[in-house]
C-alpha positions as semicolon CSV with decimal commas, in nm:
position;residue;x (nm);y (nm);z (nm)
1;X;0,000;0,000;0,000
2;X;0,146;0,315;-0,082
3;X;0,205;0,603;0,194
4;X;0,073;0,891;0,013
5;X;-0,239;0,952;-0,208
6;X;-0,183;1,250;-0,403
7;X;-0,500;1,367;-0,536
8;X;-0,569;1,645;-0,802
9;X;-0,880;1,718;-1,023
10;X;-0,844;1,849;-1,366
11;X;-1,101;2,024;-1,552
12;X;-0,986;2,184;-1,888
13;X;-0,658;2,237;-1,774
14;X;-0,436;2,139;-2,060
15;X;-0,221;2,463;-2,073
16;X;-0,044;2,422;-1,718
17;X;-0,139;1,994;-1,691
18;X;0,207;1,834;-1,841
19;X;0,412;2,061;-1,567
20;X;0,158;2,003;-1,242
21;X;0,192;1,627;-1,303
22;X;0,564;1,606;-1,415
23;X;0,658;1,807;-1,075
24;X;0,498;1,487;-0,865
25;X;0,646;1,200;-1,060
26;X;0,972;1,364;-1,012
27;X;0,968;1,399;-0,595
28;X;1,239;1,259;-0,436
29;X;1,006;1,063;-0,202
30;X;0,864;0,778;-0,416
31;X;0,594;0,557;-0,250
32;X;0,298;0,742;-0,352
33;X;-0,042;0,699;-0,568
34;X;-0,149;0,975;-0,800
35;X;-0,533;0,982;-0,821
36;X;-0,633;1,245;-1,119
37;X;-0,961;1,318;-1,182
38;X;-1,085;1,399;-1,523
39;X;-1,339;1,625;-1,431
40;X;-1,543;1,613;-1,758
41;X;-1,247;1,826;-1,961
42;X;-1,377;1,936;-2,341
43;X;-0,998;2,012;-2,425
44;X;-0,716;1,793;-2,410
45;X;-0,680;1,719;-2,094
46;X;-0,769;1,372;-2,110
47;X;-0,531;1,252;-2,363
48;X;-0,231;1,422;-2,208
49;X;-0,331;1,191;-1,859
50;X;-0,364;0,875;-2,073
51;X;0,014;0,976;-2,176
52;X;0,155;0,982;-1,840
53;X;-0,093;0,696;-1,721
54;X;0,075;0,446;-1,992
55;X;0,411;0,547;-1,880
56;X;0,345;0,539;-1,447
57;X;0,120;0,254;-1,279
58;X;0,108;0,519;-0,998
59;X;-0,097;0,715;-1,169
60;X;-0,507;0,596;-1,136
61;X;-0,752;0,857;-1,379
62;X;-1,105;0,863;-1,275
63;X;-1,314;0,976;-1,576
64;X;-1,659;1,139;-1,508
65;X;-1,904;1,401;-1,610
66;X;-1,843;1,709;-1,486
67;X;-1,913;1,787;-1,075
68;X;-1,739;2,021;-0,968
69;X;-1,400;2,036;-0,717
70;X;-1,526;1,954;-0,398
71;X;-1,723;1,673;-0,507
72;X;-1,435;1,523;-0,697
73;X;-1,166;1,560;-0,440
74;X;-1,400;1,355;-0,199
75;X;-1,436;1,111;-0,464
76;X;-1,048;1,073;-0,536
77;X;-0,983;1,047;-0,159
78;X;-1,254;0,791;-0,115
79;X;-1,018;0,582;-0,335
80;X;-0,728;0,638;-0,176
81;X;-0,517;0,367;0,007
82;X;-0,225;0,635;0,154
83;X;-0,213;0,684;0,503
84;X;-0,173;1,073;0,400
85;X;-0,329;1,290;0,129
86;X;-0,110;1,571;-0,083
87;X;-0,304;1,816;-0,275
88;X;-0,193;1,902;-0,636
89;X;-0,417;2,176;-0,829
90;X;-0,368;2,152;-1,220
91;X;-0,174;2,463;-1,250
92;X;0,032;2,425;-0,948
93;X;0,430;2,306;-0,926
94;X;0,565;2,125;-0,627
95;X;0,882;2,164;-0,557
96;X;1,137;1,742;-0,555
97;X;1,132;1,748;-0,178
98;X;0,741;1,879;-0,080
99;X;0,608;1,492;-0,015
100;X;0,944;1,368;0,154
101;X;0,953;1,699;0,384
102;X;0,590;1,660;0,466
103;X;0,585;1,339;0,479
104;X;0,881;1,337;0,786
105;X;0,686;1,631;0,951
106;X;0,396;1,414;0,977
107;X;0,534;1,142;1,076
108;X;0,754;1,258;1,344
109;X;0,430;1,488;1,488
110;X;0,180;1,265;1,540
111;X;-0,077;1,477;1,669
112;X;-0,023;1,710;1,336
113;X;-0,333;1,691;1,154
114;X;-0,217;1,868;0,850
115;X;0,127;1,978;0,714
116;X;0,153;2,293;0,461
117;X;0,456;2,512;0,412
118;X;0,557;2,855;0,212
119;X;0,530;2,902;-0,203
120;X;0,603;3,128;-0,432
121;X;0,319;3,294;-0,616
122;X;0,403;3,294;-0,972
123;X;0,168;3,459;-1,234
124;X;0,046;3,299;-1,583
125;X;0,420;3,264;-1,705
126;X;0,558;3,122;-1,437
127;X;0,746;3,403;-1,300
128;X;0,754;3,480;-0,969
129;X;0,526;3,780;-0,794
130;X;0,650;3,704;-0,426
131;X;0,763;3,412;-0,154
132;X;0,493;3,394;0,102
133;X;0,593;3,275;0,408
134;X;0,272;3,190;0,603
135;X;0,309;3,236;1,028
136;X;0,441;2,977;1,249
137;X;0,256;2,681;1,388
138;X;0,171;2,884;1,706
139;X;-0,024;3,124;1,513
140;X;-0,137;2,955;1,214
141;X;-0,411;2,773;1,390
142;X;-0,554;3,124;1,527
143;X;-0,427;3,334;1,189
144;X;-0,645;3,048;0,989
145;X;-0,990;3,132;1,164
146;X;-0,970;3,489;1,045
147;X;-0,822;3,444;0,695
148;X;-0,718;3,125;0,465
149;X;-0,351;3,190;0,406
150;X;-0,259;2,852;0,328
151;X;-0,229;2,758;-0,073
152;X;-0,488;2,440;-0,117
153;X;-0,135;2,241;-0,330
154;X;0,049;2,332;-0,008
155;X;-0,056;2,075;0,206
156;X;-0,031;1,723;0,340
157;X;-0,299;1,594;0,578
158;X;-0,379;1,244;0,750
159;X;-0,682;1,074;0,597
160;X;-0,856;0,981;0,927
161;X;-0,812;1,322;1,008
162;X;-0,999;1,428;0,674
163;X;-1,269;1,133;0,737
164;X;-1,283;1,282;1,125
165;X;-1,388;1,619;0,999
166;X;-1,627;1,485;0,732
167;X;-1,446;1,547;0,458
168;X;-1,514;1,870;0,190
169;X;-1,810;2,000;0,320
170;X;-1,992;1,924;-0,096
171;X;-2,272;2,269;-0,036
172;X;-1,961;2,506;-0,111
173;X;-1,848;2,560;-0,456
174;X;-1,557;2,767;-0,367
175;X;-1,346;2,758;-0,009
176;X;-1,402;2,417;0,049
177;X;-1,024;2,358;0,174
178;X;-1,138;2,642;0,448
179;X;-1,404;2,494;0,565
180;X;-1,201;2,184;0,613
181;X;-0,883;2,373;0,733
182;X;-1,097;2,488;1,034
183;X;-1,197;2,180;1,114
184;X;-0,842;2,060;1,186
185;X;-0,687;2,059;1,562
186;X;-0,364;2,067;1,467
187;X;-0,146;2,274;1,160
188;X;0,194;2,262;1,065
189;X;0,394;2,475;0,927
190;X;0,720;2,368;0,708
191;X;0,945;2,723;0,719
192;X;1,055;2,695;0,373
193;X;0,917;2,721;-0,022
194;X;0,794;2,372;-0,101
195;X;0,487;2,491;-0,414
196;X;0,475;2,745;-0,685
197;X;0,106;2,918;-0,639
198;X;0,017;3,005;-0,963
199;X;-0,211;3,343;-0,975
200;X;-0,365;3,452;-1,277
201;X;-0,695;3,520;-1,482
202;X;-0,774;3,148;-1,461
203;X;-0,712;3,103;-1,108
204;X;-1,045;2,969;-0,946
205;X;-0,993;3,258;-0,618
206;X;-1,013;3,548;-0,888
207;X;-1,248;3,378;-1,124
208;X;-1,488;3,356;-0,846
209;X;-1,381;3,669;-0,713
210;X;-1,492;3,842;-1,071
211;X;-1,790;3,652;-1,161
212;X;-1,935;3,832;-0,840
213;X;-1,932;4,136;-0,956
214;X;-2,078;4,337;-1,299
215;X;-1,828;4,548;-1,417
216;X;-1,653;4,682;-1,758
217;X;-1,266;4,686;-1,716
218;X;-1,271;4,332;-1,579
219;X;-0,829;4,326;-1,599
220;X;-0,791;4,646;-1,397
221;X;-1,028;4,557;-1,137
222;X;-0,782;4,174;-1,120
223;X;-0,485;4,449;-1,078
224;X;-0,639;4,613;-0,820
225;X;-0,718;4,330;-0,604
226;X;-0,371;4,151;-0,680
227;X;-0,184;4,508;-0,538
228;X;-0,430;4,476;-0,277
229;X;-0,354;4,100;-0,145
230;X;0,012;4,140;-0,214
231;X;0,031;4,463;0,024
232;X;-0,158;4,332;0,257
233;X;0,102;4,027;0,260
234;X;0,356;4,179;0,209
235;X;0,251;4,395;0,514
236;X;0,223;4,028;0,750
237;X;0,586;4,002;0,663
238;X;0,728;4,265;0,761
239;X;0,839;4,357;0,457
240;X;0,700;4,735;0,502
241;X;0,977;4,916;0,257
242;X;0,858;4,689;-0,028
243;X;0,490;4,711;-0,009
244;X;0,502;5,119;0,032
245;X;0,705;5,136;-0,311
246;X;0,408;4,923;-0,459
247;X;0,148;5,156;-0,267
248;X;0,308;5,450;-0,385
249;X;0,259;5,423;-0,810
250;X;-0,070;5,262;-0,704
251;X;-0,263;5,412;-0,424
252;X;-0,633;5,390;-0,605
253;X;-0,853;5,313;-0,308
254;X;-0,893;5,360;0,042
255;X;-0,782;5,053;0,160
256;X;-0,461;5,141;-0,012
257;X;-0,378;5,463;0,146
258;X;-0,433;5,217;0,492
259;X;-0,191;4,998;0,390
260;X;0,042;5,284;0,285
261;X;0,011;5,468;0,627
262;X;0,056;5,108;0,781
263;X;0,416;5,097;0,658
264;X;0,534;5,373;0,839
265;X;0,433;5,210;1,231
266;X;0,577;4,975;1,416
267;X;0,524;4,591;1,308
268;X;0,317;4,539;1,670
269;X;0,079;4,784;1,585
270;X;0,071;4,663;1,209
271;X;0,007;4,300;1,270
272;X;-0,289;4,450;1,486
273;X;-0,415;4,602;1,272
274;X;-0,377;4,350;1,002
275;X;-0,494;4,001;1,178
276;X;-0,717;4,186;1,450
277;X;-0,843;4,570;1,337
278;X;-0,933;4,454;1,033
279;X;-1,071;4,122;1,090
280;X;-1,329;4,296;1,351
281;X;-1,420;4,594;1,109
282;X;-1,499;4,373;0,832
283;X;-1,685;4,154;1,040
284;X;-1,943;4,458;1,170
285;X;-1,930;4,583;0,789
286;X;-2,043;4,225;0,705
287;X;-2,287;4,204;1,009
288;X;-2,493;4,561;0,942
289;X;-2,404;4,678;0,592
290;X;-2,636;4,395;0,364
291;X;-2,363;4,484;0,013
292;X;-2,062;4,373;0,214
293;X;-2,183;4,002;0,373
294;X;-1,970;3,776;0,237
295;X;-2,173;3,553;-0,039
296;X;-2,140;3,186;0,061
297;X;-2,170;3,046;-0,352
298;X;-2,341;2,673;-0,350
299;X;-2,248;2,400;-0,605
């Protein structure tokens, strides 16, 4: 029986497929299963699977009509025989060492429910926006509750631990690994770079994010958002010189000139602000202002 299920569902995702699947089958750590789920593709997805199928036993495909993500990743993991499950999104890389890292975390912590680490966000051509380094496993587990920092390729997790919290929760379209990151007793953090996020039009976050709302100029309001998020990280890091030379060719909204005044306090009073300030205003925005409640989307 192998030791890790990797699981990853693919739905039309030809352009970025050959590289996702090539960066498993080359990790250093070998005794895993890749379960791929052909989500129903219309491109040419499928055949570029069947290619790396004939050539790896380790790979299993699981061809169906089109469900959706959550629904799929549940069925992949109900076919897993790995004591741990890896998540691999279609136009995500992992780095040689991610399963062997998290695999030794994992196993050396037994009462770590899930293991995730840093990445790299890269955009559409692969080249790199900026590392983010998530907080420590002190924090992450209180940071997590008030924002989903982790990347959804980033982790490893223990499959009773998955069964324990019922699995993807199948009502949510979108933020299912939330829902089931909150569920967990237990995160690790790995202090080092083990994915490359990819972030671009096609990304499901921004896809969602855009299919919310009705407007025109549908690529500026994608580079608004992305100078947004990256100050805002940027800001977590301490890395306060960086994000006010961003802020300053692009301060466009209110929330900007915040995180522009933000850079010039001390990082106490920043973090506050970040992980506590704003977590509380946006909640009573989100509580008594009916346009800002967060939209739960349904499959």
């Amino acid at each position: 029986m192998p030791k890790i299920s990797v699981v990853m569902s693919v739905y039309n995702g030809e352009r970025y497929l050959k590289e996702a699947v090539e960066s498993i089958l080359s990790q250093s750590f070998q005794d895993f299963e890749f379960i791929i789920v052909n989500d129903g593709s219309t491109d040419g997805s499928k055949s570029i699977l069947q290619f790396f199928a004939r050539k790896d036993p380790r790979i299993r495909i699981i061809d169906q009509q089109n469900i959706g993500l959550t629904k799929s990743l549940n069925k992949a993991i109900s076919f897993s025989r790995g004591e741990f499950i890896a998540r691999q999104d279609v136009d995500d890389i992992s780095f040689p060492e991610r399963l062997a890292k998290q695999y030794e975390s994992l196993s050396k912590e037994k009462d770590a429910d899930l293991a995730c680490s840093w990445y790299y966000i890269i955009d559409e051509s692969g080249e790199t926006i900026l590392e983010r380094k998530l907080p420590d496993s002190s924090l992450i587990n209180k940071i997590i509750k008030r924002e989903n920092v982790i990347a959804h390729s980033s982790v490893m997790f223990r499959k009773s631990s998955f069964l324990q919290a019922g699995g993807y929760e199948e009502k949510y379209k979108y933020g299912q690994d939330w829902f089931l990151w909150l569920k967990m007793k237990n995160i690790k953090v790995l202090p080092e770079c083990l994915l490359k996020y990819r972030w671009g039009n096609e990304n499901i976050t921004h896809k969602r994010h855009l299919s919310t709302l009705k407007v025109k100029d549908k690529a500026q309001l994608l580079e608004y958002r992305k100078v947004c998020i990256i100050s805002s990280i940027l800001l977590q890091q301490a890395e306060s010189k960086k994000c006010r030379e961003i802020l300053k060719k692009k301060i466009f909204s209110i929330r900007n000139i915040f995180y522009y005044l933000l850079t010039f306090l001390p990082r106490p009073v920043v973090l506050f602000c970040i992980w506590d300030l704003r977590y509380h205003f946006k909640s009573t925005l989100r509580k008594y202002v009916p346009y800002c409640r967060k939209k739960v989307v349904y499959e």
